[in-house]
Structure formats: structure tokens, C-alpha cells
N, C-alpha and C positions, 0 to 999 in steps of 0.2 A: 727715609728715616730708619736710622741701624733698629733693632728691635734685642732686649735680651729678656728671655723668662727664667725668674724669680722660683726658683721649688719650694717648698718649706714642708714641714711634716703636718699629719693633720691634727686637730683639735684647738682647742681655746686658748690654752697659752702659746702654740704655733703661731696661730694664726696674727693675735698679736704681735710676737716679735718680729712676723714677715711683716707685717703694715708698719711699722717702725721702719723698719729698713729700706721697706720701699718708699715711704715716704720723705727719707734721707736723702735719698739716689733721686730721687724725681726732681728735688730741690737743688742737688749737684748736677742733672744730667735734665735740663729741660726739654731739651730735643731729640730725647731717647725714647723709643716706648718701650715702656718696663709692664710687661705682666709675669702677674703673680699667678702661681700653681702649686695647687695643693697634692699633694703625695703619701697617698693610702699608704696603713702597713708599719709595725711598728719593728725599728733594729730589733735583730736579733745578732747573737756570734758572728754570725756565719753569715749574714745578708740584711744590708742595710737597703730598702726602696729609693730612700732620696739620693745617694749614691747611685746606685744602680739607674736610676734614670737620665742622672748627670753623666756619667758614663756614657749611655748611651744616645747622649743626643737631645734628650729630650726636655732638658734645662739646659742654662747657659751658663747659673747660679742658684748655688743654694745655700739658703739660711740655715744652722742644726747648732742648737746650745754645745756649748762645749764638751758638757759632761756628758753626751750620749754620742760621742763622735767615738769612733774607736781609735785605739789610741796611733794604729799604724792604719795610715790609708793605700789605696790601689796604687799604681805608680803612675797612672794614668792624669791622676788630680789631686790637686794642690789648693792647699790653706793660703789661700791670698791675704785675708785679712782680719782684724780680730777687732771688733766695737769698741769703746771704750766700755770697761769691764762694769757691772756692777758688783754689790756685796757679793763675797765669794763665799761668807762663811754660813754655816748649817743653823736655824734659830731656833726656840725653843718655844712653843707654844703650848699654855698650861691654862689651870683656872687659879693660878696661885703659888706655885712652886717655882723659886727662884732657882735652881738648878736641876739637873741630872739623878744627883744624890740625895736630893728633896724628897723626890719620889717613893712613894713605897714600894715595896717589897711587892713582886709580882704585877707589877703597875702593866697596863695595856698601851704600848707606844705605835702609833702610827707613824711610822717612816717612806720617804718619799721614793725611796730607790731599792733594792734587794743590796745593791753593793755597802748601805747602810748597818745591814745585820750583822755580819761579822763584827764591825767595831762597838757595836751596841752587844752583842755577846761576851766579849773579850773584855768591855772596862764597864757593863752594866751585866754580868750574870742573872739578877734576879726577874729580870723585865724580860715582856710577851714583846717583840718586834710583829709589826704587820704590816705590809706595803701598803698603802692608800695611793700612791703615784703623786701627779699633780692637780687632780679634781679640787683647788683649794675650798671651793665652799662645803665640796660635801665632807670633807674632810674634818673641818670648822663645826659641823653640825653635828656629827656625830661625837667631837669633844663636847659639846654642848648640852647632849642629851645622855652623856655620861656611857658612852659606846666605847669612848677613848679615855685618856686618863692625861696624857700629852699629846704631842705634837712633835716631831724633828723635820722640819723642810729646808729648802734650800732658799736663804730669805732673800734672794733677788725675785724666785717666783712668788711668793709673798706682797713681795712689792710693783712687780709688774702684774699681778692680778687686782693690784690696789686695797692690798690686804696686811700693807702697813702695820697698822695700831696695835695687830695682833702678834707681833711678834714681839714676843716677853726678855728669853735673851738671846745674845746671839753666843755660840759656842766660840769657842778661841781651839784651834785646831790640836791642840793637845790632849783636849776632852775628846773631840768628835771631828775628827782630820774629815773636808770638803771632797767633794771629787775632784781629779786635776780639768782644773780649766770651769769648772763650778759657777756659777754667774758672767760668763762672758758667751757672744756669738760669736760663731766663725762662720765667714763666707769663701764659703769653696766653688773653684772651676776647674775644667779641664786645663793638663800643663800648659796644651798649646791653643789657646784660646787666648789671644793678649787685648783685646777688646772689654770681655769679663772682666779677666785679671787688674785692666786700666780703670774700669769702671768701679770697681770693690775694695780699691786703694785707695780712694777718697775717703772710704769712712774710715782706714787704719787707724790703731791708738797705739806707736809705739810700744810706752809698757807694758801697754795690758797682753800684747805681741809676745812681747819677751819672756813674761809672767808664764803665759798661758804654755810659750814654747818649751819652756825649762820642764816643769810640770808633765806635760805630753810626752817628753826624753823621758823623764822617769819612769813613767807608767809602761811607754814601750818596753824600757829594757827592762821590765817586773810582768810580764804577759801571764796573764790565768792568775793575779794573786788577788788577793783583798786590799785595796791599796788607797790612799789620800793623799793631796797633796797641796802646797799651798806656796806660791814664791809673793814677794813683793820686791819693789824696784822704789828706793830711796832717789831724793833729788840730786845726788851725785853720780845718780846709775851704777849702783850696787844693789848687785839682787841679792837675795835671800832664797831659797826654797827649805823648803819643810816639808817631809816623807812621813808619810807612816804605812805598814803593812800589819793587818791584823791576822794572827795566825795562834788558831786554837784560844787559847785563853789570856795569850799576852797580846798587845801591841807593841812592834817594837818603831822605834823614832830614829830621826835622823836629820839633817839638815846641814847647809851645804853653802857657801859668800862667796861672790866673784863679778864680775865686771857684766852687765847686763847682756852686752852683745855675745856672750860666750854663755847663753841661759843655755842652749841644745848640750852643748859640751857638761854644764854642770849639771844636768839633768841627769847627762848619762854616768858622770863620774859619781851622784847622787845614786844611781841606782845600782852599779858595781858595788858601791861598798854597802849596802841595803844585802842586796844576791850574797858577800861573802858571809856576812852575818847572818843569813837565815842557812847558809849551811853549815855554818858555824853550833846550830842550835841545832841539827838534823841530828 
């Protein structure tokens, strides 16, 4: 019996998205043994764990949310395949304030990511940013007990922590641009691994593919900036992306239309004309 091991990162919402997944593949692949492994160590710049183990050997597959994938990988391994995506966009979790601007002056915001700060800086000046990560309950508790004042999370973790109810609004990416690739997984192998690769195309979701690809081109060719991004793909396969890079006190915008299958190309001709316009403002 072929055998492939499943990596995934550690903690609570890892761990769920790997059992999701493996239990996908088990239902596709019944005479496969698929074990799952957990992978100490949290990305950094400079060195991702679950990579580095896929690299070397020591996965076959692995699971990692979009938004902490970096945006260029090794040459070594390849994005075989993308989930179908859930909510991409950022939600707003309060005790009563229907937006951003609701808020008062000085309000204490717990944010889920550091790459959040700059755009909460640049189009919210007067608010405290704080990372809380994805702990979603303690996070919850401490808006509760008045530690926090809001909430900005990424409302697919929300909803895969089965923490629904709680998300008040959801942002439209003109307020609070997602990270690129924001509510979607990607399952990565090595290039030449065509066994992985055959196995983690079963669960491919075109769009969300294309979405997630257009997106990733942007971010790559904007490396070290503060950056957001959001495409969607219409039932005629017409994508859409939408950029934004926050820098100092403005955001600036952008957005990009063309034929889905050419998301990698719009990405990047999305992020040339992003790059002239911020040296445009140097």
C-alpha cells in the first residue's frame, strides 16, 4: 500500500484544517495510507518548518493556510493545489459597533496578523493595534471582559473554529484589504513527486486556484511591502483582483480584469503598475 505523510503546522486551527483534508484524501484515496504529522515552529522570513521538512523528505504533503505561505517558494516545491476557498475577507468583531469608524478614538484593536497594522495605521490613525494571532476564544474573552474593545480576524478562522455568530461585519477589502490568498489552503509537494502531486488534485477548486494564483503574482512582485489583496472569478471566468499596499499614512489601491487563466500574468502586470506608482510618490 503507497503510503504519503500529510505535514501541517502545529496548534488548534492546524490541526483542524489537516483533519479536513485528510479526511477528504481518505474518502478519495481508500487504499492509500495517509498519515498526518505535525510540524513544530512557527514561519519566519527566512525559514518556514513545514517547508523545510517537505524539502527534505520528510513529508510527501503539506497542508499551510494561504496567508502564511510565502509568497515565492523554493524551486524545489510546488503549489499543486488550492481547497475550495472559504470567506476571504477580514470580519469585525465588536460588542456593538457596526464599523471601523464606529469606534472611538483610541479604541484597543486586537488583530490577527502584524501584516494587519500598517492598514489599521494608515486608514485608522487613532486605534492601539495588538496581535492576538488565532487563539480565537481567548481572544473572544478578553473582548468580553473589556481587555479589547474590537476584534479584526480573518472570518474563515472564525468559522472554522465554529465561531460564526461572532462575526459582526465582514470588511469589503477597500476598508481592510485580506491577505493574498486569505481563507484558502494550499497543498504543497515536492516538483518531482507525481504520486503527491496526483493525489492533492483531487481536491483542486479551479477558482479558488486562479484567485489565490493572481493574488500570490502580486505579492511576489511587491516583496518586503505591506500589502492586500483580493481577486474573484465571475461565471464567465473573469477574474477581478484587487491590490492594495499600505505605506506610511495613505493606502494606495488598485485593481486589475482579464480572462482567469491568465490570473499569474494579471498578478504580475497588477503589481508593475502598484511598484510605478509607489515610486511615483518616493
Amino acid at each position: 500500500m503507497a503510503r504519503i505523510v500529510l505535514g501541517h503546522r502545529d496548534g488548534a486551527l492546524a490541526t483542524r484544517l489537516a483533519r479536513t483534508v485528510l479526511s477528504d484524501l481518505t474518502a478519495e484515496w481508500p487504499n492509500l495510507q495517509l498519515v498526518p504529522r505535525t510540524v513544530a515552529g512557527e514561519p519566519t522570513d527566512d525559514d518556514d518548518p513545514v517547508l523545510r521538512a517537505l524539502e527534505d523528505g520528510q513529508l510527501d504533503l503539506a497542508v499551510v493556510a494561504c496567508e502564511t505561505l510565502r509568497a515565492s517558494l523554493p524551486a524545489e516545491l510546488a503549489l499543486v493545489a488550492i481547497t475550495r476557498r472559504l470567506e476571504p475577507r477580514l470580519a469585525l468583531v465588536t460588542k456593538g459597533a457596526r464599523s471601523l469608524k464606529a469606534l472611538p478614538n483610541g479604541a484597543r484593536l486586537g488583530i490577527g496578523a502584524e501584516r494587519d497594522r500598517p492598514f489599521i495605521a494608515s486608514g485608522f490613525p487613532g486605534m492601539q493595534a495588538e496581535r492576538v494571532g488565532t487563539d480565537v476564544d481567548r481572544a473572544l474573552a478578553r473582548l468580553a471582559v473589556g481587555d479589547l474593545d474590537a476584534l479584526v480576524l480573518p472570518a474563515w478562522v472564525l468559522i472554522m473554529m465554529e465561531r460564526r455568530d461572532h462575526i459582526g461585519v465582514l470588511l469589503e477589502p477597500e476598508v481592510l484589504p485580506p491577505a493574498p490568498g486569505q481563507g484558502s489552503l494550499a497543498l504543497l509537494a515536492r516538483a518531482d513527486d507525481d504520486l503527491a502531486a496526483e493525489v492533492a488534485y483531487t481536491l483542486q477548486h479551479r477558482p479558488s486556484f486562479d484567485r489565490v494564483r493572481a493574488e500570490r503574482t502580486f505579492a511576489a512582485g511587491l516583496a518586503g511591502r505591506a500589502l492586500g489583496a483580493l481577486a474573484s472569478v465571475d461565471e464567465d471566468g473573469e477574474l477581478t483582483l484587487f491590490g492594495a499596499v499600505a505605506v506610511g499614512t495613505t493606502t494606495l489601491q488598485a485593481s486589475v480584469n482579464g480572462e482567469a487563466r491568465e490570473a499569474a500574468e494579471l498578478g504580475g502586470e497588477l503589481a508593475k503598475d502598484v511598484a510605478h506608482q509607489l515610486e511615483a510618490m518616493a
